[in-house]
C-alpha positions as CSV (number, residue, x, y, z in Angstrom):
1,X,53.4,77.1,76.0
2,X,50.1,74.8,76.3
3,X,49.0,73.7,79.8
4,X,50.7,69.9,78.6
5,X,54.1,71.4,79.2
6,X,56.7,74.3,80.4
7,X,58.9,76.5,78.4
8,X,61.3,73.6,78.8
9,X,59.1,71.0,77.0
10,X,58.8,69.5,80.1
11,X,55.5,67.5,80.1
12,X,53.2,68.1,82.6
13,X,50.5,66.2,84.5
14,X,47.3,67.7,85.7
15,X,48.1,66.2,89.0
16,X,50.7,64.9,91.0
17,X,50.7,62.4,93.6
18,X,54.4,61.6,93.6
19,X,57.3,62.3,93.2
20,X,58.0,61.7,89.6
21,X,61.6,61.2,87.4
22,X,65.0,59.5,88.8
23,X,65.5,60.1,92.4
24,X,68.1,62.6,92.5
25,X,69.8,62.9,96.7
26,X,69.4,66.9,97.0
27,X,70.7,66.5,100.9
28,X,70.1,68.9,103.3
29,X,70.1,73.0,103.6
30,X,73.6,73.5,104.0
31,X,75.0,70.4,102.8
32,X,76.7,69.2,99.4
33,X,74.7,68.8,96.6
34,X,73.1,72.4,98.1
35,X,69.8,71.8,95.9
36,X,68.1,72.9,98.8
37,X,69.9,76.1,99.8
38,X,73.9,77.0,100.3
39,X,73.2,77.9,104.2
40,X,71.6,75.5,107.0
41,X,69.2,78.2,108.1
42,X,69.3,80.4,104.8
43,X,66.9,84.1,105.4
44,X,66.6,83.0,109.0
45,X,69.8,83.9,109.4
46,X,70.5,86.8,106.8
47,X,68.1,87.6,104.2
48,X,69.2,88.6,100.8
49,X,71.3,91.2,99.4
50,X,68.4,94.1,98.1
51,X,70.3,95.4,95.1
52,X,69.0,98.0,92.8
53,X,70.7,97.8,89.8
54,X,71.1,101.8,88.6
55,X,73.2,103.6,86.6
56,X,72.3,106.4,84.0
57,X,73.8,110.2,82.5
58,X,76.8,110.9,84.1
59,X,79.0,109.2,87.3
60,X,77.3,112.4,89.5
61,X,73.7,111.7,88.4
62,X,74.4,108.1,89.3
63,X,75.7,108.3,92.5
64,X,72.5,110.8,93.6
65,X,70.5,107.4,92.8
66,X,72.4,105.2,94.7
67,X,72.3,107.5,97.4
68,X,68.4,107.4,97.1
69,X,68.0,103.8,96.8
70,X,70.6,103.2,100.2
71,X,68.7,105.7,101.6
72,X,65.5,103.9,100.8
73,X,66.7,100.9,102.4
74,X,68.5,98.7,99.2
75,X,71.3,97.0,100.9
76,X,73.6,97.0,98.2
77,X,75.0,98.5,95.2
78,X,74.5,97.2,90.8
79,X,76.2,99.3,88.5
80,X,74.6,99.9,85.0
81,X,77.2,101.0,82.7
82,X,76.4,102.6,78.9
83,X,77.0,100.9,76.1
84,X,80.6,102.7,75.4
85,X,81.8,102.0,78.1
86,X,80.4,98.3,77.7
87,X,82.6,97.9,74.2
88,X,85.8,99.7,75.5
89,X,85.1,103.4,73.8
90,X,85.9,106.7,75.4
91,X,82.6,109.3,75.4
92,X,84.1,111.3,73.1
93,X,84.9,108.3,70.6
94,X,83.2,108.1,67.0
95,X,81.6,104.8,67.7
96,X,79.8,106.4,71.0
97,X,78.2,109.2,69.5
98,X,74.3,109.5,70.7
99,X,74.7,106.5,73.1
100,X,76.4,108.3,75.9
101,X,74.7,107.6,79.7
102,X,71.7,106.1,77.5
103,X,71.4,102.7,79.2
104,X,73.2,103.3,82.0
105,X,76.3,105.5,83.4
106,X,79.4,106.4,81.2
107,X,82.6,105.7,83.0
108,X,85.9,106.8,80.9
109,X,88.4,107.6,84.2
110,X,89.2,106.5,87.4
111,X,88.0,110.6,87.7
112,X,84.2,109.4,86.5
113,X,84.8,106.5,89.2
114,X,85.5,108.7,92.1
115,X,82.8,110.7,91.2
116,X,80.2,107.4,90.7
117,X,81.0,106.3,94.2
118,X,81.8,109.5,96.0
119,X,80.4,108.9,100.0
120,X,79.5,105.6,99.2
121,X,81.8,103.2,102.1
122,X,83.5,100.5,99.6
123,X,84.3,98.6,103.0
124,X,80.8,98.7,104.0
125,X,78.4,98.2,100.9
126,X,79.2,95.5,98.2
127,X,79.1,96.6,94.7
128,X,78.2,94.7,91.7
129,X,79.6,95.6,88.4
130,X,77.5,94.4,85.2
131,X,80.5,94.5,82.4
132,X,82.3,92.1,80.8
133,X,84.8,93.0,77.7
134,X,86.2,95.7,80.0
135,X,85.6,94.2,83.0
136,X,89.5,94.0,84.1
137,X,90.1,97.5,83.4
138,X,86.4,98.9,84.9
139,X,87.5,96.6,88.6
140,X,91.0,98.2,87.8
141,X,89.5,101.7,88.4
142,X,87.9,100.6,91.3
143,X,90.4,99.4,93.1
144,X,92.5,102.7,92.4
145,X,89.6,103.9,94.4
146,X,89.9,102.2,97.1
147,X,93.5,102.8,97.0
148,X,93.2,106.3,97.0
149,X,90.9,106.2,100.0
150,X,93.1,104.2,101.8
151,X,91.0,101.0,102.0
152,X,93.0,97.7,102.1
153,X,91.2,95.3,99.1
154,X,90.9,92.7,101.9
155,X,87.9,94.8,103.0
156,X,86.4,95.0,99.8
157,X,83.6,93.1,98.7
158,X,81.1,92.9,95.8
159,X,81.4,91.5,92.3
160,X,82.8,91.9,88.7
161,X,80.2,90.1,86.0
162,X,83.6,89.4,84.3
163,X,81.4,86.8,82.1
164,X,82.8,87.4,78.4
165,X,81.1,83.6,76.9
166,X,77.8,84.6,77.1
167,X,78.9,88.4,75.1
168,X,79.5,86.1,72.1
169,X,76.2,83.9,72.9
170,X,73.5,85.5,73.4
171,X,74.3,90.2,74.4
172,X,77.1,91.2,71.9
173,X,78.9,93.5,74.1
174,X,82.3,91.5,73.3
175,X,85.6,93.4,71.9
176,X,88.5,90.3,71.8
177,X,88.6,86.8,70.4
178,X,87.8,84.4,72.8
179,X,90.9,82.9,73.6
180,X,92.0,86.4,74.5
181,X,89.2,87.7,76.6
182,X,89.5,84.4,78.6
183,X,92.6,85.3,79.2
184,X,91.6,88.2,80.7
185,X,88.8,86.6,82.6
186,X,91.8,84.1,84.0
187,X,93.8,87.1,85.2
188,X,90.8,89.0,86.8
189,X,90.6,85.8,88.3
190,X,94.0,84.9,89.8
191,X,94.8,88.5,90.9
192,X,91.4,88.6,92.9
193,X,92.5,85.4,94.5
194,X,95.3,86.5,96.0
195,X,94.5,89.9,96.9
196,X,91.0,91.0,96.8
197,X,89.8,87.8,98.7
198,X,86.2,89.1,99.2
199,X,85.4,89.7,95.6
200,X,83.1,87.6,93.2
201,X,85.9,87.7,90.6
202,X,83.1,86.6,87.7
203,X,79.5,86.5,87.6
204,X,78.7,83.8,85.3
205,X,75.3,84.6,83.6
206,X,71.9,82.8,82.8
207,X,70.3,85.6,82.8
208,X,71.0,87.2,79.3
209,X,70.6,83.5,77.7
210,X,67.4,83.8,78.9
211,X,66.6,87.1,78.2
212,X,68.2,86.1,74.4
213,X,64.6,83.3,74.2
214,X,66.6,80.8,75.5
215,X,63.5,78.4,78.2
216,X,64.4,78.0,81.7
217,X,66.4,74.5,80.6
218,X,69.0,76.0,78.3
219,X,69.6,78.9,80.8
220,X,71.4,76.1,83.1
221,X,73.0,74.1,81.0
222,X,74.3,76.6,78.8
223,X,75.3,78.7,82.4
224,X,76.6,75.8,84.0
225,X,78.7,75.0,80.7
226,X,80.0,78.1,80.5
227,X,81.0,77.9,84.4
228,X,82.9,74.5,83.1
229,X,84.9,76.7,80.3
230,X,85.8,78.7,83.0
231,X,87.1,76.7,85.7
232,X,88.9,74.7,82.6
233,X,90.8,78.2,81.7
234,X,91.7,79.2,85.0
235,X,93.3,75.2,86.1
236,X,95.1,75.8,82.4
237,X,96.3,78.8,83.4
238,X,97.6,77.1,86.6
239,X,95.4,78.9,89.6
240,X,94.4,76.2,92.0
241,X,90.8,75.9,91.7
242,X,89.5,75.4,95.6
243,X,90.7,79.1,95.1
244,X,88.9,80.2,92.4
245,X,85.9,78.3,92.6
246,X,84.5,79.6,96.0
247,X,84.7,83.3,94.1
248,X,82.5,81.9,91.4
249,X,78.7,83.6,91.4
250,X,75.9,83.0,89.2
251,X,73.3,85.4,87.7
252,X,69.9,84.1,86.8
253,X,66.7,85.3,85.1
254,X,63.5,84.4,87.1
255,X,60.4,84.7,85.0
256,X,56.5,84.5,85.6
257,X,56.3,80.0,85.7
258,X,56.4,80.3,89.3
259,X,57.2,76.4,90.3
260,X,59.8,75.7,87.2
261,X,61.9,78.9,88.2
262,X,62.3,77.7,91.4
263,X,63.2,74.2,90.3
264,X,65.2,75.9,88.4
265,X,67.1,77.5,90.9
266,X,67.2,73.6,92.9
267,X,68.3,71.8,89.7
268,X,71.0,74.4,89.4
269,X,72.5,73.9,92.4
270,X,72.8,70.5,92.4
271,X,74.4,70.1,89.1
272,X,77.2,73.0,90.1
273,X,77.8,71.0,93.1
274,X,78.8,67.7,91.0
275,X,80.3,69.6,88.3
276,X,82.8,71.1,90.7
277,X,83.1,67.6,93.3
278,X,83.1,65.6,90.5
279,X,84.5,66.7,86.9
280,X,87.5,69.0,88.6
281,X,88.3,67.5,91.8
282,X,87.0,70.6,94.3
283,X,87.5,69.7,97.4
284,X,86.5,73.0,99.4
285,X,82.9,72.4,100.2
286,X,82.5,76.3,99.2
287,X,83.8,75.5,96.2
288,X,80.2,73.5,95.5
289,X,78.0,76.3,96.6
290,X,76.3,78.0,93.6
291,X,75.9,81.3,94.8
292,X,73.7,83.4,93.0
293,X,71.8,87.0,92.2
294,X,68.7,87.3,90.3
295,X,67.4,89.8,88.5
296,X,63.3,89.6,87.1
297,X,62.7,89.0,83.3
298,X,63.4,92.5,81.2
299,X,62.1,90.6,78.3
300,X,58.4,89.5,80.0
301,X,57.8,93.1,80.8
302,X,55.4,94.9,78.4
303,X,55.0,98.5,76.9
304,X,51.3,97.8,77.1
305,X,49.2,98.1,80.4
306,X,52.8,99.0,82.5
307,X,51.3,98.6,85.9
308,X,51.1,94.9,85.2
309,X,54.3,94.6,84.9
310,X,54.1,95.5,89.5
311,X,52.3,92.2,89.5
312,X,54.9,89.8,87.5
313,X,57.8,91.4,89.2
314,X,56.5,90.4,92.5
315,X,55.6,87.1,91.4
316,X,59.7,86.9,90.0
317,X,61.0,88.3,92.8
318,X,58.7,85.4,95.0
319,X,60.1,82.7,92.7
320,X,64.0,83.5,93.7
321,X,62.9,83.8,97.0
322,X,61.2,80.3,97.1
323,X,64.3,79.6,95.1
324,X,66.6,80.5,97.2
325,X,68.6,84.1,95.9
326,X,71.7,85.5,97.7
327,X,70.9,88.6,96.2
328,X,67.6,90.3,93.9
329,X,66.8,93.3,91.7
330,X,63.3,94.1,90.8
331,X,62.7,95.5,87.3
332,X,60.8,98.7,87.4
333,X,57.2,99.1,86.2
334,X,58.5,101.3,83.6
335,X,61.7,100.0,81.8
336,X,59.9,98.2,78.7
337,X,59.6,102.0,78.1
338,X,62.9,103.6,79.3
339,X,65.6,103.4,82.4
340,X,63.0,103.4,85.9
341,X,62.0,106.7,87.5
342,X,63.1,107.0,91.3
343,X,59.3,106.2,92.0
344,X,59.0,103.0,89.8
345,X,62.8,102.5,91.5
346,X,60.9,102.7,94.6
347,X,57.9,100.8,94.6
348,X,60.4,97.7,92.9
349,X,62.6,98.1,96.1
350,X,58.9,98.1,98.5
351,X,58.6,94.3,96.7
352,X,61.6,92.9,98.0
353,X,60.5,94.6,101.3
354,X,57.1,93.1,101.0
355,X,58.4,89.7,100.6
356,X,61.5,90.1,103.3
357,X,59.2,91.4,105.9
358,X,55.4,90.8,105.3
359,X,54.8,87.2,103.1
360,X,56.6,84.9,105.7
361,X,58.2,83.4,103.1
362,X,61.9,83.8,104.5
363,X,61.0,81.8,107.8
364,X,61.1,78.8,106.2
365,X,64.2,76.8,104.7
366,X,63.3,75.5,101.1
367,X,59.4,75.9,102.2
368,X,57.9,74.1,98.5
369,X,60.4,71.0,99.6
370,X,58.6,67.7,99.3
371,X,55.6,68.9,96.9
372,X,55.3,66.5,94.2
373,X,55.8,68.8,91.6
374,X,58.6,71.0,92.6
375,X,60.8,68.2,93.0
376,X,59.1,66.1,89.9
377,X,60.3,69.1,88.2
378,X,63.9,69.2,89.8
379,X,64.4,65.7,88.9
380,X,63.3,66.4,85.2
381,X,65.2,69.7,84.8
382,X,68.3,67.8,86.5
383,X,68.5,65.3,83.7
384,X,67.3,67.2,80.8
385,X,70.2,69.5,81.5
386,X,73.0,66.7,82.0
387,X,72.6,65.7,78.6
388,X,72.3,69.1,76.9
389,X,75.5,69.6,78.7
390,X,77.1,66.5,77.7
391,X,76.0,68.0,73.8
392,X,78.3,71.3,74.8
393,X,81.3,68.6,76.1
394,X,81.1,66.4,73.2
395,X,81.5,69.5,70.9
396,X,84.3,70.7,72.7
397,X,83.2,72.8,75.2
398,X,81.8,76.3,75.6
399,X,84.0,78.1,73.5
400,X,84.0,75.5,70.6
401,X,80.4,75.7,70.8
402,X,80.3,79.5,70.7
403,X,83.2,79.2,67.5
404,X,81.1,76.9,65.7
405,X,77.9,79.0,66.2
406,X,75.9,76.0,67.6
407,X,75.1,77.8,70.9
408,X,74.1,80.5,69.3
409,X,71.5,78.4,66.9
410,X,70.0,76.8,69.7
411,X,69.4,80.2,71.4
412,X,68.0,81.8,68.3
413,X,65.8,78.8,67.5
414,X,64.4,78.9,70.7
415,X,63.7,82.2,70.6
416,X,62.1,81.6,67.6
417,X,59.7,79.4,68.7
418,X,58.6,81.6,71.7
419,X,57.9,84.6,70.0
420,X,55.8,82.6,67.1
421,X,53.8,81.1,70.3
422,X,52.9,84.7,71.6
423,X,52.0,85.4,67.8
424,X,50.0,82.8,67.4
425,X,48.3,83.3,71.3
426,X,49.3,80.1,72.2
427,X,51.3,82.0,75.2
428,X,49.0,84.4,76.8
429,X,50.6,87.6,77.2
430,X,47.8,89.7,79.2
431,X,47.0,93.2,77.8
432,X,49.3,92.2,74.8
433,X,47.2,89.2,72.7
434,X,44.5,88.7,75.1
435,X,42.6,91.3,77.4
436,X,44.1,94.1,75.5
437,X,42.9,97.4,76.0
438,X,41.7,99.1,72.6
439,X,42.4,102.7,73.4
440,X,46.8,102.1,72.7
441,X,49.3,102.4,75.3
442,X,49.4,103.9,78.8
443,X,50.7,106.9,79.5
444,X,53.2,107.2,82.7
445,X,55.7,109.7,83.5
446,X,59.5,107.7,81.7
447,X,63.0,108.9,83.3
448,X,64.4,111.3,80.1
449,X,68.5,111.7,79.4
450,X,69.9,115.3,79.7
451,X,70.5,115.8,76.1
452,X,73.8,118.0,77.3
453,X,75.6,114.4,79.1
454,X,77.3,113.6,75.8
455,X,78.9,117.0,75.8
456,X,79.6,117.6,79.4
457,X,81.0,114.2,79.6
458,X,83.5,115.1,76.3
459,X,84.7,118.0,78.3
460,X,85.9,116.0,81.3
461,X,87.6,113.7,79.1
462,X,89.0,117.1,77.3
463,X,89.9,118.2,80.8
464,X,91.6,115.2,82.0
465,X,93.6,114.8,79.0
466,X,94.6,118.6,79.3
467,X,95.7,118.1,83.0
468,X,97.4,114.4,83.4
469,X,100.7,114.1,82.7
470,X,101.4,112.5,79.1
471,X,104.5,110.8,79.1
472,X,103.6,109.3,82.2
473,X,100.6,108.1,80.2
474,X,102.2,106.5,77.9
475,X,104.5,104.7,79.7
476,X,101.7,103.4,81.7
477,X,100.2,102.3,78.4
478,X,103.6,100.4,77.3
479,X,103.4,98.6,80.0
480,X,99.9,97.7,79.2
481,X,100.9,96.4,76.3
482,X,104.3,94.8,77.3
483,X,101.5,92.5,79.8
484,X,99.5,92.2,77.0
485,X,102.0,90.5,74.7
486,X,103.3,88.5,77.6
487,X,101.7,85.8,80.3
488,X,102.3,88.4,83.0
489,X,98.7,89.3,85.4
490,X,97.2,92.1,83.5
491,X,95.7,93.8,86.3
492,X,98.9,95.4,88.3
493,X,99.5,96.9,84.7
494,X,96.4,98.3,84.6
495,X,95.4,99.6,87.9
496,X,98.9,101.7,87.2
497,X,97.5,103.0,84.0
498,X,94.4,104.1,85.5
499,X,95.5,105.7,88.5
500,X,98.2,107.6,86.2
501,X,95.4,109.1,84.2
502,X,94.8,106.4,81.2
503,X,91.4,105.8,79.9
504,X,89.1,103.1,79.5
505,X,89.3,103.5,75.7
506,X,93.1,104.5,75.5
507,X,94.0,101.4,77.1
508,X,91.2,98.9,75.8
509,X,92.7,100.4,71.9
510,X,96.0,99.4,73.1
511,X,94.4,95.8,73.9
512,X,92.7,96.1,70.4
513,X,96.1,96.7,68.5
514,X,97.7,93.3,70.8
515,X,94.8,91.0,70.5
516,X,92.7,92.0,67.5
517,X,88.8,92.4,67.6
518,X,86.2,89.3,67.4
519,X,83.6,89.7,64.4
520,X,80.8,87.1,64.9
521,X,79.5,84.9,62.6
522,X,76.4,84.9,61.0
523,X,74.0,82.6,62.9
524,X,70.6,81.8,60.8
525,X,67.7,80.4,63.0
């Protein structure tokens, strides 16, 4: 990236003394299209959700972080689950052997889910859930939960990523063909409708496009198409969609071009707000309001120099502030290196706080409204993504483009192109091409895995097995399957299942055995 343009190939001018591109109306804070913020008075009024996203070892070792980071003043929950869990396997499974509690917390029970959220209030902290394949069967778990505690779902509130597209784009965690796991998205969707009503039933996700080397204008439009292929499934699958569409959230990536992330973030908005007025007939003006968390870029932190890494977190974290957020986590200093200590936890929390409660920053509604470049930007990151969306529509859609391997080209291509320009130090990378210290990587303390997790965690499952009663089990699982094979609401099936004893992989292998198992094809930059 040259000084001429932005990761977006956006050109720049050296100066701006107007507004430049087609007049787009952004309206008012609080009013349809929402470019300029989903609530009249926005952090005057409530700032944003601070929430940590944590999760490592076992549900116990997990929960003693969340209790740190509540503790420490983080205002809301973000689960981090391992990579079994992620694809649907058991602990004990083959195909999880040395991975268990590595990237964040293995979860094979509704027992391991108890234990995660033991003395944490469900009706009085929201959780977030990053997991997608399993998604269903992980929110299933939860709700047995609450269940079991007594807690009506009505009081529950927090979200389910639930966003299976972007598996198959751009992270890999996927288990199903698409049309199945979109059927699965579709019931997550309709059952929270009607009776969790507080729950963001699917998360849909620009941040791992992003993280994949996609630039800031392919994260929206591939997002925002994505969000299209949604709404699409769930009117086929006849939900009404001023029901579903209000549940909708967003997750974005912010990264270190301070003014194009938060046109970004304005752009987005607006085009959400049309796409849901215009192309599907919303009329619920909640239904227009693109809610969103944001998370600061994993991928523009470096191994090298890691206390840098403090200074372009905070200047993320400003951008989706400036941007508007509903709700941030701030990467830890540490976790080019490994999962964040409690200290680099800490000081990532201290830069929400900063911002919240020192920068001034949150007194104002939309305060970089009306400079010449932040809306010359939204204007040009508007249109750009319009017609890269249109491409997506004239191909079919989301899931045609994902079939067809087109999405995934673009992303790769992208990516391509970035990493050849840090290469060639045409993007500055500082203490990685340029400034870079001679004498090798810093030293700093790294958060290590109990090498005993995979074990202990096999024993519980051992123990579960041992203690549940079997032929309820399996006629839990039938009926799994019996929903499975029909166009019954997966979830009641499933929420039986888990309370009964079933496990995440037990039931996701029935799944496996009804739909079959997605194997991607080759994309070649």
């Amino acid at each position: 990236m040259s000084r001429d343009e932005n990761s977006s190939g956006i050109p720049l001018k050296p100066v701006y003394e107007r507004i430049e591109g087609p007049p787009h109306d952004l309206g008012a804070p609080g009013d349809f299209p929402f470019a300029r913020g989903v609530r009249k008075d926005m952090y005057r009024g409530r700032l944003w959700t601070m929430r940590q996203y944590a999760g490592f070892g076992s549900a116990a070792e997990s929960n003693a972080r969340y209790r740190y980071l509540l503790a420490h003043g983080t205002t809301g929950l973000s689960v981090a689950f391992d990579l079994p869990t992620q694809l649907g396997y058991d602990s004990d499974a083959p195909q999880a052997r040395g991975e268990v509690g590595k990237v964040g917390v293995a979860i094979d029970s509704v027992a391991d889910m108890e234990a995660l959220l033991d003395g944490i209030p469900l009706d009085g902290v929201t959780i977030s859930m990053t997991i997608n394949a399993p998604a269903s069967i992980i929110l299933a778990m939860l709700l047995a939960v609450a269940r079991r505690r007594g807690i009506p779902f009505e009081k529950l509130g927090g979200t389910v990523q639930n966003d299976v597209l972007k598996e198959y784009v751009a992270r890999g965690t996927y288990i199903y063909p698409p049309a199945h796991s979109m059927r699965l998205v579709t019931d997550v969707l309709g059952y929270c409708a009607q009776n969790v009503p507080g729950w963001n039933a699917i998360s849909v996700s620009g941040y791992h496009i992003r993280e994949a080397g996609s630039p800031a204008l392919e994260e929206i439009a591939f997002t925002l198409a994505n969000g299209k292929a949604y709404l699409q499934a769930a009117r086929d699958a006849g939900l009404d969609l001023d029901e579903i569409a209000p549940r909708i959230s967003f997750f974005w990536n912010a990264h270190n071009d301070l003014f194009e992330e938060v046109a970004k973030f304005r752009a987005a908005r607006y085009l959400w707000a049309h796409i849901t007025r215009d192309d599907f007939g919303c009329k619920d003006p909640r239904s227009h309001m693109l809610r969103f968390h944001t998370q600061t870029g994993g991928s523009t932190l470096t191994a090298q120099e890691p206390e840098n890494n403090v200074v372009r977190v905070a200047l993320q974290a400003l951008a989706a502030v400036l941007g508007g957020t509903q709700s941030l986590h701030t990467n830890g200093k540490d976790e080019a290196l490994a999962l964040p200590t409690e200290e680099s936890a800490k000081v990532a929390l201290r830069t929400q706080q900063i911002i919240a409660y020192e920068s001034g920053v949150p007194n104002v509604v939309d305060p970089l409204a009306g400079s010449y470049y932040i809306e010359s930007l939204t204007n040009e990151l508007i249109q750009r993504a319009q017609a890269l969306i249109r491409e997506v529509d004239e191909l079919g859609g989301s899931v045609a483009a994902i079939e067809s391997g087109w999405m995934q080209g673009r992303i790769a291509d992208s990516a391509y192109r970035a990493q050849l320009a840090i290469e060639k130090g045409e993007q500055i990378v500082v203490g990685v091409n340029k400034f870079a210290e001679s004498t090798g990587q810093t030293m700093i303390p790294l958060q290590r895995q109990d090498p005993g997790i995979e074990r202990a965690q096999a024993e519980r499952l051992q123990q579960l097995r041992e203690s549940r009663n079997a032929e309820t089990v399996e006629k839990a699982l039938g009926a799994v399957r019996q929903a499975a094979q029909g166009t019954e609401n997966v979830m009641p099936a499933f929420i039986t299942a888990v309370d009964e004893g079933a496990t995440l992989g037990e039931i996701c292998n029935v799944l496996r055995d009804v739909f079959g198992v997605y194997r991607a094809k080759e994309v070649i930059a």
